[in-house]
VOPAGU-2260 file (C-alpha; in pm, 1 decimal, decimal comma):
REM VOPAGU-2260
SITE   aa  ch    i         X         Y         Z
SITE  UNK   A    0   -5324,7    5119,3   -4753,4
SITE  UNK   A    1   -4985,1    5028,8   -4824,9
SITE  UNK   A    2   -4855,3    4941,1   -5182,2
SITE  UNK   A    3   -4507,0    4780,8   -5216,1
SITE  UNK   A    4   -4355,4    4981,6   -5544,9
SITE  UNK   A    5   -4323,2    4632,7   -5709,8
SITE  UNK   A    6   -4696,1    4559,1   -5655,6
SITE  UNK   A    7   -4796,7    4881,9   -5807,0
SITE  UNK   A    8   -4844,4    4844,0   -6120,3
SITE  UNK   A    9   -5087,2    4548,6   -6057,0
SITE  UNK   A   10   -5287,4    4728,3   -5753,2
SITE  UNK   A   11   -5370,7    5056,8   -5952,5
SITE  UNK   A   12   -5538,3    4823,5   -6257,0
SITE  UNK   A   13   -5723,3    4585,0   -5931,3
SITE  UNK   A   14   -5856,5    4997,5   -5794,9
SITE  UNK   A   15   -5931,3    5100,2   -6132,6
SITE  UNK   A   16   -6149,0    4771,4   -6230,0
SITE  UNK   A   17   -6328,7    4763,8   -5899,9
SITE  UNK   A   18   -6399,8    5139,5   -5957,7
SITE  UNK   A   19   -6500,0    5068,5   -6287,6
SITE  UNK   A   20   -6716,7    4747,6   -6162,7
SITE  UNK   A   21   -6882,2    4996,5   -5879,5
SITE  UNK   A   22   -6985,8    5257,9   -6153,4
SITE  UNK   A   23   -7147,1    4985,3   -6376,1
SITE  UNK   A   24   -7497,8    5047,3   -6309,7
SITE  UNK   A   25   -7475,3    5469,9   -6317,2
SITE  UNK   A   26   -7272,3    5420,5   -6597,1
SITE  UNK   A   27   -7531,3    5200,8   -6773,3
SITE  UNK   A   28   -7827,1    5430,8   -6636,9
SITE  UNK   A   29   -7686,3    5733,4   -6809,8
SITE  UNK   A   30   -7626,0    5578,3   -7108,2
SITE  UNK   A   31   -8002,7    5441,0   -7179,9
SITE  UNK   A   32   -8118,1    5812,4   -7061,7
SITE  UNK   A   33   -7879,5    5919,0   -7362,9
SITE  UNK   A   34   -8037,8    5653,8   -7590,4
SITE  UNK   A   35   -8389,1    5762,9   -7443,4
SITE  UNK   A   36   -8324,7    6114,2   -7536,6
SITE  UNK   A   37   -8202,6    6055,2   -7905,5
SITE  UNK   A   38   -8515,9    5843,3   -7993,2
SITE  UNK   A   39   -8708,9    6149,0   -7862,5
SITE  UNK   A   40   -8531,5    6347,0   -8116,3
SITE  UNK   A   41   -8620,2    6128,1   -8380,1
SITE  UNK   A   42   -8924,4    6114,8   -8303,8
SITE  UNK   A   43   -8966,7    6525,2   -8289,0
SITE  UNK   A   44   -8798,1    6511,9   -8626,1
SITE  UNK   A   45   -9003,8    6278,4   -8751,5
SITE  UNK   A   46   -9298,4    6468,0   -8667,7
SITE  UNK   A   47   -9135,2    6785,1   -8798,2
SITE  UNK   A   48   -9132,8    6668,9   -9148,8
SITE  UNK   A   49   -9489,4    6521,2   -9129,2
SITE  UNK   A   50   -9599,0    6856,0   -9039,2
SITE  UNK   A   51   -9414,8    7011,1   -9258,5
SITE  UNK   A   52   -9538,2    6778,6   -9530,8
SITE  UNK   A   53   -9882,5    6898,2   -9423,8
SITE  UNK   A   54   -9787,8    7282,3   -9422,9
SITE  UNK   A   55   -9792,8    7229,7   -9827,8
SITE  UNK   A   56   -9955,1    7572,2   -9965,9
SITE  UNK   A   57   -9913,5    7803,1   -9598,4
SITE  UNK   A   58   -9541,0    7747,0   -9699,6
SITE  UNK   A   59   -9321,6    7854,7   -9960,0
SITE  UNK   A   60   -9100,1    7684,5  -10147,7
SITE  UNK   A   61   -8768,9    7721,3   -9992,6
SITE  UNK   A   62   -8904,6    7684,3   -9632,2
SITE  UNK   A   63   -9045,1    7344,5   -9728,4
SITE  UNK   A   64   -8699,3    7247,9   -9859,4
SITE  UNK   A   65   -8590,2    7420,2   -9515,8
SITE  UNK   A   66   -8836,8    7178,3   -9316,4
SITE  UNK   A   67   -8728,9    6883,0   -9496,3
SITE  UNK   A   68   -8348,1    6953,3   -9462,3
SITE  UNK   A   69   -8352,1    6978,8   -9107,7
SITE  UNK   A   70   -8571,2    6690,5   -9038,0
SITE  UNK   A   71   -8351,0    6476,1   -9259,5
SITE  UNK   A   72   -8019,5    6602,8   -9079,1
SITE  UNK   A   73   -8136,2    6578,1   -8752,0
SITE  UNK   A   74   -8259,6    6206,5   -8834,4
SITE  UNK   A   75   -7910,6    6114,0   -8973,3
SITE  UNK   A   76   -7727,1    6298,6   -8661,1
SITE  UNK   A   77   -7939,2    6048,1   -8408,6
SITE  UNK   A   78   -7928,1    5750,9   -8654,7
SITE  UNK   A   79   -7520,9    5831,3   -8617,1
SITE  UNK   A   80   -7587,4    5798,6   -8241,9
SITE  UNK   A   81   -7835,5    5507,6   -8200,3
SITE  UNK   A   82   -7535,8    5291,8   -8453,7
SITE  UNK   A   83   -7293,8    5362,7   -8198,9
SITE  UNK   A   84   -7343,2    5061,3   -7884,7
SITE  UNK   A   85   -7039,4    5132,5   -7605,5
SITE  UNK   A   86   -6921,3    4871,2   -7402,1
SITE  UNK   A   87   -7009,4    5028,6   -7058,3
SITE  UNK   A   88   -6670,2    5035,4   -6993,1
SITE  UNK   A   89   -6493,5    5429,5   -6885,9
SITE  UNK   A   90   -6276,8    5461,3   -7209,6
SITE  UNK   A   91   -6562,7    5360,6   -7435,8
SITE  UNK   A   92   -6839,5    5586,6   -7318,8
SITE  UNK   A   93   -6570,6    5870,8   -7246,5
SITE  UNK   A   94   -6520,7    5860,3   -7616,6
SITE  UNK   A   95   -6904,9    5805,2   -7690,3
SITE  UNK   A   96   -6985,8    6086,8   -7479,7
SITE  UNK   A   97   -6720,0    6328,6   -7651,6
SITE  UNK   A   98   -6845,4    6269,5   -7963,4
SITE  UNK   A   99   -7232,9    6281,6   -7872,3
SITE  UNK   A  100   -7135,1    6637,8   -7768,8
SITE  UNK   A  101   -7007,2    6742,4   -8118,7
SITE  UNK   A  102   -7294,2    6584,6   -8310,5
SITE  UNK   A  103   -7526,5    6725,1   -8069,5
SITE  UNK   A  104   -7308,9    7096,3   -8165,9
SITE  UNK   A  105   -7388,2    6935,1   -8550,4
SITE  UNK   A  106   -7783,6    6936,0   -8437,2
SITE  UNK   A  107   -7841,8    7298,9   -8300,5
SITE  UNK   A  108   -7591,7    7449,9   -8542,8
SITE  UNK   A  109   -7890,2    7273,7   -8797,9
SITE  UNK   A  110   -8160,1    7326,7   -8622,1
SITE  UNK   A  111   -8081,2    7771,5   -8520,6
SITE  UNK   A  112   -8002,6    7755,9   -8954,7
SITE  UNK   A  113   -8328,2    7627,6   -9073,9
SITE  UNK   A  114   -8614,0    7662,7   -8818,3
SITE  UNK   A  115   -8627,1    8028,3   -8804,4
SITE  UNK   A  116   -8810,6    7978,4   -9172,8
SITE  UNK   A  117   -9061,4    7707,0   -9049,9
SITE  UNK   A  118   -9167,5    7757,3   -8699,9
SITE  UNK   A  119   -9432,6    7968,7   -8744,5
SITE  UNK   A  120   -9625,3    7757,6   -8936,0
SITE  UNK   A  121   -9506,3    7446,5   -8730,1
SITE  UNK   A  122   -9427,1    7631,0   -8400,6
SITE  UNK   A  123   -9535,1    7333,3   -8213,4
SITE  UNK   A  124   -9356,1    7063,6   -8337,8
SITE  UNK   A  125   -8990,1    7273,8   -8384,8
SITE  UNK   A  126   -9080,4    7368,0   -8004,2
SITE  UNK   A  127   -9088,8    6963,2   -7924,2
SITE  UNK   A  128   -8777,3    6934,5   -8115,5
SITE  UNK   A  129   -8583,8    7189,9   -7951,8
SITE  UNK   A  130   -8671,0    7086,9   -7610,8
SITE  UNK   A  131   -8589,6    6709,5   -7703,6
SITE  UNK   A  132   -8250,0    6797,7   -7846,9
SITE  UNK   A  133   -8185,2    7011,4   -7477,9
SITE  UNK   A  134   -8311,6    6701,3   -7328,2
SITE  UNK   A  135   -8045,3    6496,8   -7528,4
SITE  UNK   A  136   -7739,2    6771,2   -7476,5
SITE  UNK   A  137   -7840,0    6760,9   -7083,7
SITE  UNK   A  138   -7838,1    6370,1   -7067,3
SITE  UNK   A  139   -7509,0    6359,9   -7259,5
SITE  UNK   A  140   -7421,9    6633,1   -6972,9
SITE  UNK   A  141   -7494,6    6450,7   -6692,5
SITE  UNK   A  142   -7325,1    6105,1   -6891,7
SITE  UNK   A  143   -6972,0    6325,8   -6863,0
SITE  UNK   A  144   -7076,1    6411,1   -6498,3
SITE  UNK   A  145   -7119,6    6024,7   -6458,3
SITE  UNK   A  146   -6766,2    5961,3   -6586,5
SITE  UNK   A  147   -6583,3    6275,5   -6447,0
SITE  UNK   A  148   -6741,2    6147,5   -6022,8
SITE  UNK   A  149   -6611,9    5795,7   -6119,0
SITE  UNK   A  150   -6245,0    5956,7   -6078,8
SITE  UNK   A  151   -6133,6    5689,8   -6352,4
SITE  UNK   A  152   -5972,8    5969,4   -6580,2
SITE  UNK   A  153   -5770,0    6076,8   -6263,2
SITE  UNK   A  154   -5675,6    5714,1   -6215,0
SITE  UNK   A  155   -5565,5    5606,5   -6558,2
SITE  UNK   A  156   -5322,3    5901,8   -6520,8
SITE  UNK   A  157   -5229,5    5803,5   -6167,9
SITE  UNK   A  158   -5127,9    5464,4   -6353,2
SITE  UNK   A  159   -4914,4    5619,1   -6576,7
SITE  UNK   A  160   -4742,8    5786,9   -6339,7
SITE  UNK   A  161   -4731,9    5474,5   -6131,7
SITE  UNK   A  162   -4549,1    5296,0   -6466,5
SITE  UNK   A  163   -4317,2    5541,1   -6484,4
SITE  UNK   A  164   -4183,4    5513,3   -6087,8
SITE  UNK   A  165   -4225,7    5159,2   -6106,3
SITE  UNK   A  166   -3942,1    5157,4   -6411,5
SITE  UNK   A  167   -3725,3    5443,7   -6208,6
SITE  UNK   A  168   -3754,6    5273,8   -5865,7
SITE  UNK   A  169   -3607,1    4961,9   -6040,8
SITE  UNK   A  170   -3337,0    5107,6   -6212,6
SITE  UNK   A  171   -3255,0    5271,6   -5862,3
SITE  UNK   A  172   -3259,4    4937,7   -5743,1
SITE  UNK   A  173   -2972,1    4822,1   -6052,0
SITE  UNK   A  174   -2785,2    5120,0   -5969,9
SITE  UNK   A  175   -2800,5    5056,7   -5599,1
SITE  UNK   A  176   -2700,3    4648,9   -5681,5
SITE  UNK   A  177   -2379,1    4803,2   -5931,1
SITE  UNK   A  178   -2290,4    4985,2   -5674,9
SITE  UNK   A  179   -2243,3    4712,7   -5392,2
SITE  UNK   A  180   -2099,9    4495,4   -5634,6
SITE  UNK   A  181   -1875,0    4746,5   -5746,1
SITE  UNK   A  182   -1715,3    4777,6   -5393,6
SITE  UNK   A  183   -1739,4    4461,1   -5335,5
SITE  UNK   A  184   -1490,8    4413,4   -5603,8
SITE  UNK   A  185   -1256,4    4651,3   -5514,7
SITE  UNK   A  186   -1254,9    4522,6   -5162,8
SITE  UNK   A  187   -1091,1    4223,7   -5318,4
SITE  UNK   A  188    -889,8    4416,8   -5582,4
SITE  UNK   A  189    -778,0    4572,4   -5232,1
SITE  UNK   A  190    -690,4    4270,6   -5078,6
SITE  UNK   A  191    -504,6    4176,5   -5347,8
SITE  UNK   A  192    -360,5    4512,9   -5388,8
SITE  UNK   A  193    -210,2    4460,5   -5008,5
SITE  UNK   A  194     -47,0    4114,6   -5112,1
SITE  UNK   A  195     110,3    4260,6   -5382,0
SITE  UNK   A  196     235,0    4533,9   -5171,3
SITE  UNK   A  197     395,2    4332,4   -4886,4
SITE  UNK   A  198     591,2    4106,3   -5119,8
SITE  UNK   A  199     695,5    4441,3   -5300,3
SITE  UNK   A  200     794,2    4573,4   -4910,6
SITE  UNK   A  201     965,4    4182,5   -4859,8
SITE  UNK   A  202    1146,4    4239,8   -5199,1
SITE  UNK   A  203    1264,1    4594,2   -5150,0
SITE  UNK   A  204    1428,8    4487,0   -4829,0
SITE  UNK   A  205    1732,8    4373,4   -5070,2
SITE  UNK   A  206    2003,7    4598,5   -5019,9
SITE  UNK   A  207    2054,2    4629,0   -5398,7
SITE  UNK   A  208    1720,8    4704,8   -5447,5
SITE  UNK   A  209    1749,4    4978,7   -5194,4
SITE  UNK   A  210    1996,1    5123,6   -5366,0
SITE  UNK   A  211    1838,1    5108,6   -5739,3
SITE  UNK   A  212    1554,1    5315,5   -5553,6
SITE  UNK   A  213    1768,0    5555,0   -5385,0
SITE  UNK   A  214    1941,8    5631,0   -5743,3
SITE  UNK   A  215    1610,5    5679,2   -5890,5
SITE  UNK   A  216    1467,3    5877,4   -5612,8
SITE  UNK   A  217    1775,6    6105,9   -5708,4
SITE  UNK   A  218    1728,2    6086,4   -6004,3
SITE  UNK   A  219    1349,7    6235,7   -5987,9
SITE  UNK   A  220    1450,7    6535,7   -5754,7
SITE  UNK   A  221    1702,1    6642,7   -6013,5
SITE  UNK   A  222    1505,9    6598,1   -6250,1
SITE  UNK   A  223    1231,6    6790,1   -6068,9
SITE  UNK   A  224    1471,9    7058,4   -5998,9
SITE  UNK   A  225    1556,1    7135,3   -6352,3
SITE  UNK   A  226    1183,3    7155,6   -6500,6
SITE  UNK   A  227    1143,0    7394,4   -6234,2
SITE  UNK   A  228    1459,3    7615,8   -6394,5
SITE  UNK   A  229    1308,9    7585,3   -6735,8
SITE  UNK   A  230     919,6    7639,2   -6634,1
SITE  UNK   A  231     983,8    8032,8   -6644,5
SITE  UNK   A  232    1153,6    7975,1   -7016,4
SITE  UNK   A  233     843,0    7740,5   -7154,7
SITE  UNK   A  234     641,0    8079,0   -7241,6
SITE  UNK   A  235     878,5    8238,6   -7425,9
SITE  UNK   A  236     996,0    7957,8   -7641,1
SITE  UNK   A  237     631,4    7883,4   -7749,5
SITE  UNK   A  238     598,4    8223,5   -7850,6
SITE  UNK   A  239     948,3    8159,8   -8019,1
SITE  UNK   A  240     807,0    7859,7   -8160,6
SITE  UNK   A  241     531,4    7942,8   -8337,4
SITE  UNK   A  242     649,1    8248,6   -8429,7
SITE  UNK   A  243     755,5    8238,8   -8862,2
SITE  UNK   A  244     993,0    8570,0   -8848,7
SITE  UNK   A  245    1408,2    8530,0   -8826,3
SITE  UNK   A  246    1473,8    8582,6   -8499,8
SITE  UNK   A  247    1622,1    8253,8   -8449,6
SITE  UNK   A  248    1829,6    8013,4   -8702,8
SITE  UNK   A  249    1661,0    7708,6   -8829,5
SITE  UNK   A  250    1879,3    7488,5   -8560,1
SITE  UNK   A  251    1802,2    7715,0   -8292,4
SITE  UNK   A  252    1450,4    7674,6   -8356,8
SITE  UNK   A  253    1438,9    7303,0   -8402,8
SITE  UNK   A  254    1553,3    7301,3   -8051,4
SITE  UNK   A  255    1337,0    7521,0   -7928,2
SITE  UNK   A  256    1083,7    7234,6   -8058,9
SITE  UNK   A  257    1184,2    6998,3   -7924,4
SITE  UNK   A  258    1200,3    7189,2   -7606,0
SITE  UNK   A  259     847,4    7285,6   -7582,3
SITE  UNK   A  260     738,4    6940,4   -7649,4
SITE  UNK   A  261     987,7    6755,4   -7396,7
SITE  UNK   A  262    1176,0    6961,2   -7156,9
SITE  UNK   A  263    1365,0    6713,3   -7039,5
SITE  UNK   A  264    1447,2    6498,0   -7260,5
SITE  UNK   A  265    1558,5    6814,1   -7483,6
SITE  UNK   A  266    1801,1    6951,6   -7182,6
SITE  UNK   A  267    1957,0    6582,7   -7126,6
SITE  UNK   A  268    1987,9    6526,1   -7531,9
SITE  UNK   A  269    2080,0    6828,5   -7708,3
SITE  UNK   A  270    2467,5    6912,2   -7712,0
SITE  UNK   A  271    2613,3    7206,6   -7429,3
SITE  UNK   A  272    2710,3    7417,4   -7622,5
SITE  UNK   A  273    2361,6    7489,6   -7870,0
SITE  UNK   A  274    2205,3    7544,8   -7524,3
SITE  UNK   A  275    2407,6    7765,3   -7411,0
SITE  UNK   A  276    2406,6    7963,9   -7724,4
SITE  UNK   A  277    1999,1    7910,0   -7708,1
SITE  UNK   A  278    2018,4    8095,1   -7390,2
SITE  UNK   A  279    2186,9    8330,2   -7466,0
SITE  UNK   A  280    1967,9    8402,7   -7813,2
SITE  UNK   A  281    1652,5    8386,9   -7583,3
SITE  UNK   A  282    1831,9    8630,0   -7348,4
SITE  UNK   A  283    1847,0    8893,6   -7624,9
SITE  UNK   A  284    1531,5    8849,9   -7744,6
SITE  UNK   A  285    1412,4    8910,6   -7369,7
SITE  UNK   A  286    1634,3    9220,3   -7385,3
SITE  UNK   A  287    1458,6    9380,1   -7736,2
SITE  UNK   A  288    1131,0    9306,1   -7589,0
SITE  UNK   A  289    1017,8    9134,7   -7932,1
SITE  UNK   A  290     843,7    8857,0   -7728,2
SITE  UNK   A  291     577,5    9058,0   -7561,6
SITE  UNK   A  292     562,5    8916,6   -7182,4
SITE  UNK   A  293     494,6    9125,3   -6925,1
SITE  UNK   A  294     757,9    9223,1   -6674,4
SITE  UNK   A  295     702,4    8992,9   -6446,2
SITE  UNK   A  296     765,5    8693,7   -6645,6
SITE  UNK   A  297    1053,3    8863,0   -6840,5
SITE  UNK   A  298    1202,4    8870,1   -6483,5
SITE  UNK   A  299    1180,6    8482,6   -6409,4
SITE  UNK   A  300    1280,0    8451,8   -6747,9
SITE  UNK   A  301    1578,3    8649,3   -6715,3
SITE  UNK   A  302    1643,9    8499,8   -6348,2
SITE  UNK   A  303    1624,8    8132,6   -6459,3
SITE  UNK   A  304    1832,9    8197,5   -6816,8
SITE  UNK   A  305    2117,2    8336,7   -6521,8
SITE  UNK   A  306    2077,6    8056,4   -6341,6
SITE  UNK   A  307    2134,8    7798,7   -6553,9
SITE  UNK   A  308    2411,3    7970,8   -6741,2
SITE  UNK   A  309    2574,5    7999,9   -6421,0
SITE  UNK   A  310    2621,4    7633,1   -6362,2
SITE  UNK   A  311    2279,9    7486,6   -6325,0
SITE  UNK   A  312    2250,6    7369,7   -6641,6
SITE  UNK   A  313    2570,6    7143,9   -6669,0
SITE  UNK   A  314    2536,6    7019,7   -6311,2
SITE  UNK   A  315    2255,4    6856,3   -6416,4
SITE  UNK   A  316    2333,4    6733,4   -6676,7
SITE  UNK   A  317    2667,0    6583,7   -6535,1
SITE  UNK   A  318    2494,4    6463,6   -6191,5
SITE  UNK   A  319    2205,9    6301,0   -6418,3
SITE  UNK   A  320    2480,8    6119,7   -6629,0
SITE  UNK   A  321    2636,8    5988,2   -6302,7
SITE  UNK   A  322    2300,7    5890,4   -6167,1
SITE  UNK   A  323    2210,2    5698,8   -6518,1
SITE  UNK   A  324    2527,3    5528,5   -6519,1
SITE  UNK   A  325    2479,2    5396,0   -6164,9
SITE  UNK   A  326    2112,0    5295,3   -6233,7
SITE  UNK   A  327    2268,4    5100,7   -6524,6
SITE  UNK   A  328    2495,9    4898,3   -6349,1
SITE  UNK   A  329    2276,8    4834,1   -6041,1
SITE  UNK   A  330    2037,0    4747,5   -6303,7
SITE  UNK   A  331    2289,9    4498,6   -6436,8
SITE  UNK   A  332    2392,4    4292,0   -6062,5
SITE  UNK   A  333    2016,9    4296,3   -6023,7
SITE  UNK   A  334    1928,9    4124,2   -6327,3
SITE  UNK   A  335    2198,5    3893,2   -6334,5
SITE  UNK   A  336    2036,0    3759,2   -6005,6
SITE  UNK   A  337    1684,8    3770,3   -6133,8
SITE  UNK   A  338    1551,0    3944,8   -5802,5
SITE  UNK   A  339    1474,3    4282,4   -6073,6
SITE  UNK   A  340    1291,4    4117,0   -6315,0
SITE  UNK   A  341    1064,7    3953,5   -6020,6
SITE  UNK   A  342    1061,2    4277,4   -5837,6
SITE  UNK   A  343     965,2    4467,5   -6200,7
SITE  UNK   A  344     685,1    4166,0   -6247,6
SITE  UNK   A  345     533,8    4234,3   -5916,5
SITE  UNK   A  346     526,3    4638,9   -5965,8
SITE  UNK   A  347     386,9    4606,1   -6281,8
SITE  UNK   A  348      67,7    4408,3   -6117,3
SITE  UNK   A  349      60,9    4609,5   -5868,9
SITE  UNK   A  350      27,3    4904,4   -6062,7
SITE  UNK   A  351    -212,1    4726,3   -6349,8
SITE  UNK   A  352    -376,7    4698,6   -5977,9
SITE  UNK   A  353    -400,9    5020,7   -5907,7
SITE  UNK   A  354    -537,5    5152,8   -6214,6
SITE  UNK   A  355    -798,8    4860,8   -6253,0
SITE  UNK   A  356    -889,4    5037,8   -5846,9
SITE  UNK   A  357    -907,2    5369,7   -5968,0
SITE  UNK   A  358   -1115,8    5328,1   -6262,2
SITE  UNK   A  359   -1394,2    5117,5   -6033,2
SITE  UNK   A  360   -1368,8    5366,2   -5760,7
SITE  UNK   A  361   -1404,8    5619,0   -6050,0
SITE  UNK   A  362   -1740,4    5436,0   -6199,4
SITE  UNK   A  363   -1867,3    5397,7   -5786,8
SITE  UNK   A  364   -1863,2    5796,0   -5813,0
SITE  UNK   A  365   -2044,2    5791,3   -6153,1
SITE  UNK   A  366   -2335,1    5570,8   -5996,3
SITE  UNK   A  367   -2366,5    5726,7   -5703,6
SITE  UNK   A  368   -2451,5    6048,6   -5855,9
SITE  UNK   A  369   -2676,6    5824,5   -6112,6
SITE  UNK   A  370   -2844,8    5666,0   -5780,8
SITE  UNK   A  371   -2880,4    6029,4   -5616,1
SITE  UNK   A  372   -3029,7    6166,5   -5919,1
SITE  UNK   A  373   -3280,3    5850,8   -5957,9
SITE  UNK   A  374   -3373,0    5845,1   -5568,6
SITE  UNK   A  375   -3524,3    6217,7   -5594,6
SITE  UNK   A  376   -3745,0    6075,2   -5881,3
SITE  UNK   A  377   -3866,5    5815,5   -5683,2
SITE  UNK   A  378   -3889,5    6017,5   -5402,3
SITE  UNK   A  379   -4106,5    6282,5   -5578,3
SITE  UNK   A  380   -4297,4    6032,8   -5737,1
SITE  UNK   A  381   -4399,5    5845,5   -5440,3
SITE  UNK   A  382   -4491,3    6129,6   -5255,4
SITE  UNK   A  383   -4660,0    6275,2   -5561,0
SITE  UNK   A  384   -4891,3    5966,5   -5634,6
SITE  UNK   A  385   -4982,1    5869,5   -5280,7
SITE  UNK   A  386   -5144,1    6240,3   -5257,0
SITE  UNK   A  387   -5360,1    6141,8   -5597,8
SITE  UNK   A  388   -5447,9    5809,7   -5472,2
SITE  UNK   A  389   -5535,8    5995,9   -5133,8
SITE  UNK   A  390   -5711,8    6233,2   -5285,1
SITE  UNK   A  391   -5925,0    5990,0   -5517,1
SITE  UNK   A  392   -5983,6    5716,0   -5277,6
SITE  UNK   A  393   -6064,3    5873,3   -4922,7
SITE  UNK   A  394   -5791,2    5696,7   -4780,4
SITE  UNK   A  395   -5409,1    5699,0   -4646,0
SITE  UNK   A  396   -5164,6    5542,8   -4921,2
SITE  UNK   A  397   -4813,9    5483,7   -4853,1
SITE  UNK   A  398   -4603,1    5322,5   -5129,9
SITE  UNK   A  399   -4344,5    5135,0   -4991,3
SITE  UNK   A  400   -3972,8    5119,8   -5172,2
């Protein structure tokens, strides 16, 4: 048998009504047996109390009032049961049968409390009632046996199970949609992305343009080259920073500030000489050990304070003030031509580009790890409720995604 995932849903409730239809007449044979059996019992209770009634002077008092009790609680126990009608349907009589069982329980509980005063006087009616309330407790018995061979409890749980892949197979099959739509639109964020990038190529073919870039370049790699002096210092000068004893004044510190929270902008900004004189402070803190770094990076410290002291320091800042002043004024022929602020136009879409690419690519990794994650459900629940339906039905089952 083969059940498409989408179909499921409505197959298991077509099985479980044509089981249901094919148990009909066992069902409905059980269930008069049970009806039989609880008339008997009336009837044996009945009987009971007539004898009892009849006992009058062989017994005493209390056994009377014994004879009468459990005739009259036996009587209401089966009228309880003959009120009840089920539909001869498999939730109906499931819950008929459970609670035959407890008011049968109700019965013998009665029956073991009061008959022990009674049945030798009327041994042969409480003998009638106790084999017609076994008769009753074995119908019930064989009701549940009915029910439990009909397989429908294992069913209506099969269902449920069956509900619950049918919801996870299609959000699998949303994910799996997102996700082809997903690269489908970054295919064309791509395509656009290329565009973009061959009229920035065409436009950076200007030779003024070339050169902008080439100041800029320079511009990064000294820039790069002087956050790699000061890495070694950035310990230290939190340590300085947060610190709330003397061992720098108030100036000193508000550089160090500044220094922690923008290197480079600090090094380019603040004037030569408090940076020097910085260096030097840090270099004597270094020296009377007050900052608490291990050797190693009191060495780079030391090494990189040398360094820039030496010349570093204002070399970069007097190459970086060359390099600014050149960007400026190729900034300025550029603009005056327009070809920058078309150039800047197209870079700026391109890189609005390029982040709108990254984020999708970044959700297409989200989903797929959503889509694994819901394809080992489904997996496990196909495989898991083709081996019930196999098991119930005699028969191979393969649920088809």
């Amino acid at each position: 048998m083969e059940i498409p995932v989408h179909n499921l849903g409505g197959k298991m409730r077509q099985i479980m009504t044509d089981r249901e239809r094919s148990y009909h007449g066992k069902f409905s044979s059980k269930l008069k047996q049970v009806f039989r059996s609880v008339g008997s019992v009336e009837r044996a209770a009945s009987n009971l109390r007539e004898a009892v009634g009849l006992a009058w002077g062989t017994l005493s008092k209390p056994a009377e009032q014994h004879g009468a009790r459990l005739s009259e609680q036996v009587l209401e126990a089966c009228r309880s049961l003959s009120a009840r009608r089920p539909e001869p349907s498999y939730d109906e009589l499931r819950k008929f049968q459970e609670e035959s069982i407890q008011t049968v329980r109700a019965i013998v509980k009665v029956y073991n409390k009061y008959v022990p005063s009674i049945i030798r006087t009327v041994k042969s009616e409480s003998s009638t009632l106790e084999d017609s309330i076994a008769t009753l407790s074995q119908n019930i018995t064989e009701l549940g046996q009915a029910l439990d061979s009909s397989k429908l409890k294992e069913l209506q749980l099969i269902a449920e199970d069956a509900d619950q892949l049918i919801g996870t197979a299609q959000e699998l099959s949303l994910k799996t949609d997102e996700i082809q739509q997903t690269k489908e639109a970054i295919k064309r964020l791509q395509d656009r992305e290329s565009a973009l990038q061959d009229n920035l190529s065409a436009l950076g073919r200007d030779r003024a343009l070339k050169e902008l870039d080439q100041i800029e370049q320079q511009a990064r790699q000294k820039e790069a080259e002087i956050l790699a002096l000061l890495e070694p210092l950035l310990k230290p000068l939190r340590k300085i920073d947060r610190a709330d004893d003397k061992a720098l004044e108030r100036s000193s510190k508000v550089i160090v500030n500044k220094i922690v929270e923008n290197p480079l902008a600090s090094v380019l900004e603040t004037p030569a000489g408090e940076m020097h004189q910085l260096l030097i402070s840090v270099y004597e803190l270094l020296e009377s050990d007050e900052l608490l770094l291990d050797q190693r990076r009191k060495r780079r410290a030391y090494e990189a304070i040398q360094i820039l002291q030496a010349g570093a320091l204002d070399r970069f800042r007097e190459d970086h003030g060359v390099l600014e002043a050149n960007r400026r004024e190729a900034l300025r022929q550029l603009k005056g031509s327009g070809l920058y602020d078309k150039w800047l136009s197209v870079r700026r879409q391109f890189d609005d580009l390029r982040i709108e690419i990254n984020e999708r690519q970044g959700r297409i990794t989200e989903l797929e790890l959503q889509e694994a994650r819901l394809r080992i459900s489904v997996l496990a629940g196909k495989e898991r409720i083709e081996s019930a339906l196999q098991e119930v039905l005699g028969e191979q089952v393969s649920i088809l995604l």
